[in-house]
TIDREN-969312 format. One record per residue (C-alpha): residue number from 1; residue in three letters; x, y, z. Coordinates in steps of 0.1 Angstrom, whole numbers. Layout:
N
+------+--------+-------+-------+-------+
| mipa | gudren |    px |    py |    pz |
+------+--------+-------+-------+-------+
|  NUM |    ALA |     X |     Y |     Z |
...
+------+--------+-------+-------+-------+
This chain:
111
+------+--------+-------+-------+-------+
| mipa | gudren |    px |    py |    pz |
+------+--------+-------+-------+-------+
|    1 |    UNK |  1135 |   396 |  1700 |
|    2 |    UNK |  1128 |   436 |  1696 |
|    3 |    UNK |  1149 |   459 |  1675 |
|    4 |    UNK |  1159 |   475 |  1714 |
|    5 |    UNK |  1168 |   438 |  1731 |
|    6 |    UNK |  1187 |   434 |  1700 |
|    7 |    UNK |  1207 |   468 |  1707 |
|    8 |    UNK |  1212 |   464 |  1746 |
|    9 |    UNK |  1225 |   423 |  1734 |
|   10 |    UNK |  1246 |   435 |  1707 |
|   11 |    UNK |  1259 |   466 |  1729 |
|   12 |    UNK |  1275 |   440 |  1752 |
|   13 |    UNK |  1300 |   436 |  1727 |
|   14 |    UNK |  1310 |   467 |  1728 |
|   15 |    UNK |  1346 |   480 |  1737 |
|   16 |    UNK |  1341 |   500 |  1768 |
|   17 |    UNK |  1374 |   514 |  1768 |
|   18 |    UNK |  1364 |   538 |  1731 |
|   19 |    UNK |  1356 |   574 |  1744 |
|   20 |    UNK |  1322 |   584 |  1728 |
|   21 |    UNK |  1345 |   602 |  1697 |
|   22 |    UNK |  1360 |   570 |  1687 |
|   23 |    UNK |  1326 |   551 |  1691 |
|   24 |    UNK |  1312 |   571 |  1669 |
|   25 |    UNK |  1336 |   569 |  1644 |
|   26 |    UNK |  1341 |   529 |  1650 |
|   27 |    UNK |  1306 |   528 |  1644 |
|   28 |    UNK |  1302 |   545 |  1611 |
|   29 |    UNK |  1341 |   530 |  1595 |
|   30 |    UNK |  1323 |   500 |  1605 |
|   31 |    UNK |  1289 |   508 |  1582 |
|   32 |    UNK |  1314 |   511 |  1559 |
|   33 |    UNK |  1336 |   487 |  1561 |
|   34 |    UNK |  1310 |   462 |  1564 |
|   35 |    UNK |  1285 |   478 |  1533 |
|   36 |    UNK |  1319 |   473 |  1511 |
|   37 |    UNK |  1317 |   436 |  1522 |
|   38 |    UNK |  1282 |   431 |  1515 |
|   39 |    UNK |  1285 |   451 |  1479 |
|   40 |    UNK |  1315 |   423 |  1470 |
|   41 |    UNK |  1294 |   394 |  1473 |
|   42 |    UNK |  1266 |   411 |  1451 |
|   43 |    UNK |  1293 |   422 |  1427 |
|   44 |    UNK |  1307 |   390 |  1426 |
|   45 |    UNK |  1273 |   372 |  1419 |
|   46 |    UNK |  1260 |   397 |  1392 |
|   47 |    UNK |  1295 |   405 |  1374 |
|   48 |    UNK |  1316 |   373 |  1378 |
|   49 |    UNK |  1291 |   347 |  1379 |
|   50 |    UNK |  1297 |   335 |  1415 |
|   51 |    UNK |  1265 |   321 |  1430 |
|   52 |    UNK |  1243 |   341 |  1450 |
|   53 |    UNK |  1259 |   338 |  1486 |
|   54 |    UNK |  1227 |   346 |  1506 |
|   55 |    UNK |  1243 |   332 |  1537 |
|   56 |    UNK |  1269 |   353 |  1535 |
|   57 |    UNK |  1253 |   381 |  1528 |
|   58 |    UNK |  1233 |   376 |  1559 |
|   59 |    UNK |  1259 |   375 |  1579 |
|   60 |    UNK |  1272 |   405 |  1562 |
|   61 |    UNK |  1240 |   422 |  1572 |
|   62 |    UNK |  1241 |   412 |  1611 |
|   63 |    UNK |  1274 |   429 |  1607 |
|   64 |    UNK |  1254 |   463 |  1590 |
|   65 |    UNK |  1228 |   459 |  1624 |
|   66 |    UNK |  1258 |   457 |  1651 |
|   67 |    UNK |  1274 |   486 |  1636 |
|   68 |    UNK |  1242 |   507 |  1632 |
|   69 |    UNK |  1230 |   494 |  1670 |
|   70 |    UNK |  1267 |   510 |  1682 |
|   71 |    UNK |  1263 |   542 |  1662 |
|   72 |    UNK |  1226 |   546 |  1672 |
|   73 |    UNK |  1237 |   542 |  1705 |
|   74 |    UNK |  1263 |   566 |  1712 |
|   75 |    UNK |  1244 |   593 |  1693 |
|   76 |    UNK |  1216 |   587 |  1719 |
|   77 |    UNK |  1186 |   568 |  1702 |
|   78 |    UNK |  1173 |   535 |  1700 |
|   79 |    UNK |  1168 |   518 |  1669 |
|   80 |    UNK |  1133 |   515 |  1672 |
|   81 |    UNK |  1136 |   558 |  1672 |
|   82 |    UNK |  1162 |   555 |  1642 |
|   83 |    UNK |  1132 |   533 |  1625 |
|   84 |    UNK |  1107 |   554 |  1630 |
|   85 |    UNK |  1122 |   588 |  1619 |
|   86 |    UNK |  1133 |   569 |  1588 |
|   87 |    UNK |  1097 |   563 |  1582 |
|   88 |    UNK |  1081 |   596 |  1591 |
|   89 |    UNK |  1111 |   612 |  1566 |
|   90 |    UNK |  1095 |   587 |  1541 |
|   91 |    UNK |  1058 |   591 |  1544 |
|   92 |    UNK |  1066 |   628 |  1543 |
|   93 |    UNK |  1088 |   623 |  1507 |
|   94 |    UNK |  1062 |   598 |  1492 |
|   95 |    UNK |  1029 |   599 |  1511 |
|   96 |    UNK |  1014 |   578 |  1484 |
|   97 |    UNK |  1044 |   559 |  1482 |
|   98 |    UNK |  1072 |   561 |  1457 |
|   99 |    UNK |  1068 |   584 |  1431 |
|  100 |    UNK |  1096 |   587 |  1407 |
|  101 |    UNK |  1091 |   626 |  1397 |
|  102 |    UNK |  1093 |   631 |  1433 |
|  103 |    UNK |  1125 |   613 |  1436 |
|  104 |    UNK |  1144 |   633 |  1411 |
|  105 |    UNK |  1126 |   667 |  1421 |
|  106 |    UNK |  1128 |   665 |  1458 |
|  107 |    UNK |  1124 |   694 |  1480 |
|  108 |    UNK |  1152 |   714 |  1493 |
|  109 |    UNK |  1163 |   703 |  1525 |
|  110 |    UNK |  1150 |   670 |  1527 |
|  111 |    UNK |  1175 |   648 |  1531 |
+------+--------+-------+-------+-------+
């Protein structure tokens, strides 16, 4: 399966009765909301000695793709385009790949 037949499958799902406002903003409390999730099961392992729930957290992180396929979506793009502008912004910020000194002096504007 592509990034996009994994948007158009997961878009099935969505609510068709949300106006594009409260897609949008479904789509990001959901990053959220879902992020928080995924951060407690880290915590969990690395500050109250819980095993490592990689399961979990995978399932946690299907969550992260559904919410970023609906957010993607109502903004316009696929996630293949969200991919790739994330990786042009990078090549442009670390052409040689990372470079700490470039990290904390980065240029104005790029964010």
């Amino acid at each position: 399966m592509t990034i996009n037949e994994y948007q158009q499958l997961a878009m099935r799902t969505l609510n068709p009765n949300l106006s594009e406002k409260e897609v949008l903003i479904n789509g990001v409390m959901g990053l959220c909301g879902e992020s928080g999730e995924a951060i407690d099961i880290v915590k969990r392992h690395l500050a109250q000695g819980h095993e490592l729930d990689k399961e979990h957290l995978a399932k946690e992180l299907g969550d992260i793709a559904w919410y970023l396929a609906e957010t993607a979506t109502v903004l316009g793009y696929s996630l293949e385009d969200i991919l790739q502008m994330n990786i042009d912004k990078l090549k442009k910020r670390y052409p040689e790949g990372f470079d700490t000194e470039k990290s904390i002096h980065r240029q104005e504007g790029d964010i």
